[in-house]
N, C-alpha and C positions, 0 to 999 in steps of 0.2 A: 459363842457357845454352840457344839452340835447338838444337830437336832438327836434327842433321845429316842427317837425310834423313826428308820428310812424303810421308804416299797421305791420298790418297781415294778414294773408289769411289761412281759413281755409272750407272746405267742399263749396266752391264754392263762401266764400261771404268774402270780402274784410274789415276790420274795418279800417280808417284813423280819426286818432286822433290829435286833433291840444292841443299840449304838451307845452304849459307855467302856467300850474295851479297857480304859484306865481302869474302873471298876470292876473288870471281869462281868461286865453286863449284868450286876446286881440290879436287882428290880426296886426303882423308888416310885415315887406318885408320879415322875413325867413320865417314866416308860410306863407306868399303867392306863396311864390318860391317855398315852400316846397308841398304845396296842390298843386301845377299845375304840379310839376314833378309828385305825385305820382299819381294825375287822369290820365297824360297819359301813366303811366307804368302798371297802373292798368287795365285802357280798352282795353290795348294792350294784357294783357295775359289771355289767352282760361281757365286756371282754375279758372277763375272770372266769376261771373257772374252777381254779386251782390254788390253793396258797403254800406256800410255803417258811415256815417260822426260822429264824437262826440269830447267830450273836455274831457281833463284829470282832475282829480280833483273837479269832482262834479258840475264842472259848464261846460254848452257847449260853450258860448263867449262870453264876455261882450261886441264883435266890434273893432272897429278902436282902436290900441293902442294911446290914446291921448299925450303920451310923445312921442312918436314915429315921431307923424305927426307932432308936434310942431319944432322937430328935422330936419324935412325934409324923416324921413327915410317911404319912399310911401309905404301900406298897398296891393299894386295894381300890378299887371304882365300886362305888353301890349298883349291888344289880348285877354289879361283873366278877368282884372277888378280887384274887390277887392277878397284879399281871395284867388286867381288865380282859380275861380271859379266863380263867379257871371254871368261872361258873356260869357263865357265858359263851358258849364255843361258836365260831360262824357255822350258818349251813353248809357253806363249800367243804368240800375235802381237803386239809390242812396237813401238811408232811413237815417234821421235826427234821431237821438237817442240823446235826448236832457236831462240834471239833470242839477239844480240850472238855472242860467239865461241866456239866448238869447236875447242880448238886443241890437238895433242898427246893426252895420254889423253881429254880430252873428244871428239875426234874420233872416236879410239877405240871409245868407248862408244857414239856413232852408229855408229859399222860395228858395236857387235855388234849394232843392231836391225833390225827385219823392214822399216821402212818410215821415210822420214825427211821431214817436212814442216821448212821453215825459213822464215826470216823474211826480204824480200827484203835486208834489210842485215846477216845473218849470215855469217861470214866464216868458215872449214874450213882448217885446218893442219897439216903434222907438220912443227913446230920444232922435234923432237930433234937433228938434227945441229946446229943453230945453238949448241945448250949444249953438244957434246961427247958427245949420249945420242943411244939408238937408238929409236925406234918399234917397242918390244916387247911391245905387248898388243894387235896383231891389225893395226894398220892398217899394215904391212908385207904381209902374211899374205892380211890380207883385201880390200884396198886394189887390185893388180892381176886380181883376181876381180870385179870389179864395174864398173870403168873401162880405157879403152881402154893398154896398155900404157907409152904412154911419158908418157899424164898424170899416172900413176901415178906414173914413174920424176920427171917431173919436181917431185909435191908433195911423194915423201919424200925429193929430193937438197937441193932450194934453201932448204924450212922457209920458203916464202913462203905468206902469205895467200891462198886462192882463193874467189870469191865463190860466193852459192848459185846465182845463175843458170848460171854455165858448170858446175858439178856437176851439174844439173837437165841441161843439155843434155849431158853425158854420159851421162846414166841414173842419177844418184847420189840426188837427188834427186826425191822423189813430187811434190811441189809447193810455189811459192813464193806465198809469201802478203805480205800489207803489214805493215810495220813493227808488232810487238806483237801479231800476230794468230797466231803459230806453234802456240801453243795450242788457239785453237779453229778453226785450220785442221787439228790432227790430231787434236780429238774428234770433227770431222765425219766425219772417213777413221774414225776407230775405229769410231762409231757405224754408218756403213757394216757394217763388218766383223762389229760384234757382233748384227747381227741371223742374222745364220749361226749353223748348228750347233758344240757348240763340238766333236766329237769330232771334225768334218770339218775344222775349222780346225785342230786340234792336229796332224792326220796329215797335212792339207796341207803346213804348215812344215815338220814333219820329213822328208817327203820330198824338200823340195823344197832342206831345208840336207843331210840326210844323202848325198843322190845323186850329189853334186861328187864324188865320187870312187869310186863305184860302177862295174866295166867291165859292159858292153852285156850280154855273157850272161849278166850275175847280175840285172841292172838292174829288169827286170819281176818276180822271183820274190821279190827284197826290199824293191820297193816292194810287194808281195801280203802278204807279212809285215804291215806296217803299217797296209793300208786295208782288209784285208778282215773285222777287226772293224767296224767301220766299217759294210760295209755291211748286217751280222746284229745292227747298235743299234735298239733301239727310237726313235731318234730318227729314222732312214732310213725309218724305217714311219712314224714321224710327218709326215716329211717328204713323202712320196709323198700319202699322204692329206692334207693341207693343200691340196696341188696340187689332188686330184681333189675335194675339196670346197671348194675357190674362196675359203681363208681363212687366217691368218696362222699359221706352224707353232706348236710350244707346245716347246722345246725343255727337255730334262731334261737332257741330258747321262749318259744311260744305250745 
């Protein structure tokens, strides 16, 4: 039997793959157990810096596996949500590299990442009302935070297909690439990313998910919390110096 959810790591950037392409990579309790072991084996190791999510077989998820849940068998980690992911996000910077459909929890699990490249035939859904379910691991939640209000209203009332281009021109999507390229359209964007420091990208992100809801007078004192280790790393010394000696940093992550 394969294994329900594969990584690799290569040049700093992590690929985890949710592996049932027979199922269109519906999300049951192995690939949720499986996604939550490998987000924290993955932020835990220094040659990562970068991850990126996707589905085997052309398609990134169709969601909740519905034989699954009828069975009892829960799509959900405690602590984590669905997906072992939703409500648990890693610190690293994580890119959605989406082909074929994300539809329901696979959509989902694009909204919990940092960055979403897709393929220009990839199609973005929340079908739960169409079954009688709601859209509750985030893309309610997180869905009118990121798109303009009533596109919002109109992807989680109707459970119609929307392509990746009109997401991209909402700002939902980073970039569409051609058919079967979603992949190495977002180790490009990783690659990007992972020549950064990684202590700067970690406090980046969190500032930048934490402060949604931070008011104005606290707003500088608790992002100061955050980056001002940050700027007493030995990586920032590194960094300064690479600048003033005209050559590529050497990051430790210290």
């Amino acid at each position: 039997m394969s294994e329900p959810v594969l990584t690799e790591v290569s040049d700093g950037v992590a690929v985890v793959t949710i592996n049932r392409p027979e199922a269109r990579n519906a999300v049951n309790g192995a690939v949720a157990r499986g996604m939550a072991e490998a987000m924290d084996d993955l932020d835990a190791r220094a040659d990562v810096r970068v991850l990126i999510l996707t589905g085997a077989g052309g398609t990134f998820s169709a969601g909740m596996d519905l034989k699954g849940f009828l069975s009892g068998d829960a799509p959900t980690v405690p602590g984590r949500g669905f997906g072992g992911l939703a409500e648990h996000r890693p610190a690293k910077p994580i890119i959605a590299a989406v082909e074929g459909y994300a539809l329901a929890g696979g959509f989902e699990l694009v909204l919990s990442c940092d960055l979403v490249v897709a393929s220009e035939e990839a199609k973005f859904g929340l079908p739960e009302v169409k079954r009688g379910l709601v859209a509750g691991a985030g893309g309610l939640l997180r869905l009118p935070a990121r798109i303009p209000y009533h596109l919002a209203m109109e992807i989680a009332l109707t459970g119609d297909h929307f392509a990746a281009a009109r997401l991209q021109a909402a700002g939902l999507v980073n970039a569409v690439v051609p058919a079967g390229q979603a992949l190495a359209g977002a180790r490009e964007l990783a690659a990007r990313i992972a020549q950064n420091a990684p202590l700067a990208l970690a406090a980046s992100k969190r500032v930048i998910v934490e402060s949604a809801d931070w008011d104005s007078a606290s707003a500088f004192a608790r992002q100061g919390q955050i980056i001002t280790p940050v700027f007493g790393s030995k990586d920032a010394m590194e960094g300064a110096a690479a600048f003033a000696e005209k050559r590529a940093p050497k990051w430790r992550g210290e």
